[in-house]
N, CA, C and O atoms as a DFTB+ gen file, in Angstrom:
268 C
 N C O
     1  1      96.188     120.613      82.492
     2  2      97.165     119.631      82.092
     3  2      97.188     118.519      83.143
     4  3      97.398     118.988      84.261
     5  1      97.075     117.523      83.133
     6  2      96.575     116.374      83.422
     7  2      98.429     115.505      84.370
     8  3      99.531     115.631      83.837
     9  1      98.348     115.221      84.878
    10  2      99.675     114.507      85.514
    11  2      98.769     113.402      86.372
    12  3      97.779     113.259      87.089
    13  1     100.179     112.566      85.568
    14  2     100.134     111.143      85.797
    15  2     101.560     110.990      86.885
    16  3     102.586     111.650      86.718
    17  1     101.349     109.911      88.081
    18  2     102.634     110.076      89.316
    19  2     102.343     108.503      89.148
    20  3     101.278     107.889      89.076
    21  1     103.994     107.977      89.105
    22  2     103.913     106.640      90.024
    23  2     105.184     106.575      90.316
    24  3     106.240     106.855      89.750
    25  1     104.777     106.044      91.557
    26  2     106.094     105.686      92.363
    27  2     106.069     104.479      92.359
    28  3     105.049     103.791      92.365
    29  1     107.846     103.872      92.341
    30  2     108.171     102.157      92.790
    31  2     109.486     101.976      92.653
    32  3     110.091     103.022      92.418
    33  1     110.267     100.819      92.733
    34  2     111.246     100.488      92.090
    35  2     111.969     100.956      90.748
    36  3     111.511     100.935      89.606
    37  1     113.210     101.380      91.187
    38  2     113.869     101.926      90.233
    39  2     113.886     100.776      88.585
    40  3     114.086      99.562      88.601
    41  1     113.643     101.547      87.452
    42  2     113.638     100.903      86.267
    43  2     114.691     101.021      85.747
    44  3     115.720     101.276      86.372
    45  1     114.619     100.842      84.407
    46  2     116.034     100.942      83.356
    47  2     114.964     102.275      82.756
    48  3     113.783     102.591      82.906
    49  1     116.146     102.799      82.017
    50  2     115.627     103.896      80.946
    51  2     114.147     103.500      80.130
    52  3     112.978     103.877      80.049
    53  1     115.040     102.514      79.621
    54  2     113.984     101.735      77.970
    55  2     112.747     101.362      79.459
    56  3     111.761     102.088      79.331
    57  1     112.676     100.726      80.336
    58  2     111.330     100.622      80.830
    59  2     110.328     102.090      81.190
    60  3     109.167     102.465      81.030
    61  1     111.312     102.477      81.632
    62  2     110.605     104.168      81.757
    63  2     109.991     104.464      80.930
    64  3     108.761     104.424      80.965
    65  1     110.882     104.964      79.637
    66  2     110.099     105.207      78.457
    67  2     108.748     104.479      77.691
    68  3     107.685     104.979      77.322
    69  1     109.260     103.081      77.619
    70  2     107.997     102.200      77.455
    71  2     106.356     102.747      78.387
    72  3     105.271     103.164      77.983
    73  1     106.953     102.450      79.817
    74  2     105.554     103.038      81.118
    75  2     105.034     104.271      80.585
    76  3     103.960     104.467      80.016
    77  1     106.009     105.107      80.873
    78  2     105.321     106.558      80.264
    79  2     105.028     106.907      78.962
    80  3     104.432     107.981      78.884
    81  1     105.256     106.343      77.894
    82  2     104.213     106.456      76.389
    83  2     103.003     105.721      76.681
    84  3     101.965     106.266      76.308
    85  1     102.892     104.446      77.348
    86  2     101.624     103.883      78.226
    87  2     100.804     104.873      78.457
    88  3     100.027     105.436      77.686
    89  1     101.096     105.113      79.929
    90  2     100.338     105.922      80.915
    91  2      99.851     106.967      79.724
    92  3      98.658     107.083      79.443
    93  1     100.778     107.633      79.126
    94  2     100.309     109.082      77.986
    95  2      99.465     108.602      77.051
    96  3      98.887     109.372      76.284
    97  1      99.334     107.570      77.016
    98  2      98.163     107.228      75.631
    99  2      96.795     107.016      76.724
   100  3      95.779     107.710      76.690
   101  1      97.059     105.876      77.688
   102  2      95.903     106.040      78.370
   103  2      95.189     107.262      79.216
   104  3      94.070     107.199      79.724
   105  1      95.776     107.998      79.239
   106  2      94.990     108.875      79.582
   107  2      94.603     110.132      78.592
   108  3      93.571     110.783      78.431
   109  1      95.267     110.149      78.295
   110  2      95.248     111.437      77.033
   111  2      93.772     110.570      76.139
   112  3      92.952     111.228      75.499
   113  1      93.696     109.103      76.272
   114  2      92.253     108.684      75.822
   115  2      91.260     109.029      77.162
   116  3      90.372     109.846      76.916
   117  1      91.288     108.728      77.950
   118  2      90.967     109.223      79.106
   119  2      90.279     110.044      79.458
   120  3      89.194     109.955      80.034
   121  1      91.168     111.406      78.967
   122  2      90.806     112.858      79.385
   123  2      90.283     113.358      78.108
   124  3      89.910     114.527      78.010
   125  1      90.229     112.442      77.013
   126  2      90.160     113.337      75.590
   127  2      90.768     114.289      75.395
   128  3      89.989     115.242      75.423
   129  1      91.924     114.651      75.173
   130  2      93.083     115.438      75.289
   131  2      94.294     114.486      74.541
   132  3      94.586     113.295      74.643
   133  1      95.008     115.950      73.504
   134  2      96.203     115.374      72.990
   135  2      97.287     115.136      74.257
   136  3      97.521     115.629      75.361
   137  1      97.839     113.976      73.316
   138  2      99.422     113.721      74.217
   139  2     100.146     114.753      74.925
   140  3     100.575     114.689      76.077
   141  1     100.246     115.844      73.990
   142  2     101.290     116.538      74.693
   143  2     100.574     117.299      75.840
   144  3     101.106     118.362      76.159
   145  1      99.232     116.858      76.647
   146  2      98.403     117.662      77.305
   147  2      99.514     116.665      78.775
   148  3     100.127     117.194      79.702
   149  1      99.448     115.779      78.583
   150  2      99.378     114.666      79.794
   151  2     100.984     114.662      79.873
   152  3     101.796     114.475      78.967
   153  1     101.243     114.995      81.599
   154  2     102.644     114.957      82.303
   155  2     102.638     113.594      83.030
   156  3     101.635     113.247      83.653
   157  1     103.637     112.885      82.968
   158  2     103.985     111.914      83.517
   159  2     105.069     111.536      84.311
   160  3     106.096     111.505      83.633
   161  1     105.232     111.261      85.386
   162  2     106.244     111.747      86.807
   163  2     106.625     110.632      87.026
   164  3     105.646     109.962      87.354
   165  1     107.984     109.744      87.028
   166  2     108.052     108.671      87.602
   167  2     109.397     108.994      88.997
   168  3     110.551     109.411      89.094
   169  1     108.155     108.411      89.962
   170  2     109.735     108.550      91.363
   171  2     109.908     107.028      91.813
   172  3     109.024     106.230      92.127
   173  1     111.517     106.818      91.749
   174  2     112.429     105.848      91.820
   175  2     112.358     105.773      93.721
   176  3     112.450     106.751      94.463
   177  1     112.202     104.563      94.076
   178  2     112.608     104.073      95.540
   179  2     113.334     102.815      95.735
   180  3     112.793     101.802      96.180
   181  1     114.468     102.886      95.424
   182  2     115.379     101.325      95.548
   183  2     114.846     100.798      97.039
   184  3     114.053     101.266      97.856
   185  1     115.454      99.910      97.007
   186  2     114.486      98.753      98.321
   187  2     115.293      99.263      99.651
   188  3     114.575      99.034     100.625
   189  1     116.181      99.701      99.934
   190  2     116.818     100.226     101.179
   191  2     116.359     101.609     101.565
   192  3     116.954     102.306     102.387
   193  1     114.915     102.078     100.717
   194  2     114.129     103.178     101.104
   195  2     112.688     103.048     101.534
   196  3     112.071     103.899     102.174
   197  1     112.048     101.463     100.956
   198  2     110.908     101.377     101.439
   199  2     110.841     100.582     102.551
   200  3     111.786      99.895     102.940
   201  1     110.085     100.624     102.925
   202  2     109.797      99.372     104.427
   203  2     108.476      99.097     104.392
   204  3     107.602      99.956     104.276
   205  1     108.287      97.907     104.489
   206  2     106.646      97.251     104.801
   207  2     106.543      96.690     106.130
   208  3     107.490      96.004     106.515
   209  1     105.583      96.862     106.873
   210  2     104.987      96.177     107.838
   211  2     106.518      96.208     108.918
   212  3     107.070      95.360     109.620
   213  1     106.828      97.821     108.551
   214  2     107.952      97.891     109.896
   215  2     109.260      97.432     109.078
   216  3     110.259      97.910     109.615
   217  1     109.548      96.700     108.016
   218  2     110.432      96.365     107.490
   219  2     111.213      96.204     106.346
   220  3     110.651      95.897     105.294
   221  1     112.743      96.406     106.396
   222  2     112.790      96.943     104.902
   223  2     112.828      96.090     103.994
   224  3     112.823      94.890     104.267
   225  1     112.878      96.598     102.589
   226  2     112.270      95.656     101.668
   227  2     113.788      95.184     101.106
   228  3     113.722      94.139     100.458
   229  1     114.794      95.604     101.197
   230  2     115.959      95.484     100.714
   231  2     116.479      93.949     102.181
   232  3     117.172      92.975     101.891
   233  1     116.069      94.136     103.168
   234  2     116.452      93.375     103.781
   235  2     115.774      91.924     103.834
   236  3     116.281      90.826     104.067
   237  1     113.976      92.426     103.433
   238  2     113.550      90.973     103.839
   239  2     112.445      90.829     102.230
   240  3     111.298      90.470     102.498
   241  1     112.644      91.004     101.139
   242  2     111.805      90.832      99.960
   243  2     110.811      90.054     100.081
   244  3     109.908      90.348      99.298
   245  1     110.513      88.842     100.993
   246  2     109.215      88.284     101.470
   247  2     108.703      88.941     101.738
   248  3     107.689      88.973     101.041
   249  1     108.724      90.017     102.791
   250  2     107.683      90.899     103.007
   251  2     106.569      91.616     102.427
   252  3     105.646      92.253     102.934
   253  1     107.001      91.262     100.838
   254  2     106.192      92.364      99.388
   255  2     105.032      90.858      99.560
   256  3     103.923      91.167      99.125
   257  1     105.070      89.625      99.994
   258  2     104.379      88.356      99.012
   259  2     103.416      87.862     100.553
   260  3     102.593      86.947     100.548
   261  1     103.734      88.633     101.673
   262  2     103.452      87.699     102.718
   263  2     101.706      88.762     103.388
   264  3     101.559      89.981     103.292
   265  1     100.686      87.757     103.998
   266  2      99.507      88.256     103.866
   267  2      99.290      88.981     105.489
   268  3      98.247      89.574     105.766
């Protein structure tokens, strides 16, 4: 059984659902395997949990755009 993980920014429900019938079609084409073969995991990190380049993302959101 096949699992699909992504982590990011917390969504709304309806986006969740939308991503993960996604992800389950593409891979379940993928793996050649029915839908109900393929698990799909989504983990939520609001911005006062990630940090880039030393810094958090809730504090400085440039940080996601800067090279």
């Amino acid at each position: 059984m096949p699992n699909v993980e992504v982590s990011g920014p917390p969504l709304s429900d309806e986006k969740k659902r939308e991503m993960a019938l996604e992800m389950t079609e593409c891979a379940a084409r993928g793996y050649g395997l029915p839908k109900q073969a393929i698990v799909v995991v989504i983990t939520e990190h609001p911005p006062q949990n990630v940090c880039v380049a030393g810094r958090m993302v809730c504090d400085d959101r440039a940080v996601l755009t800067e090279d």
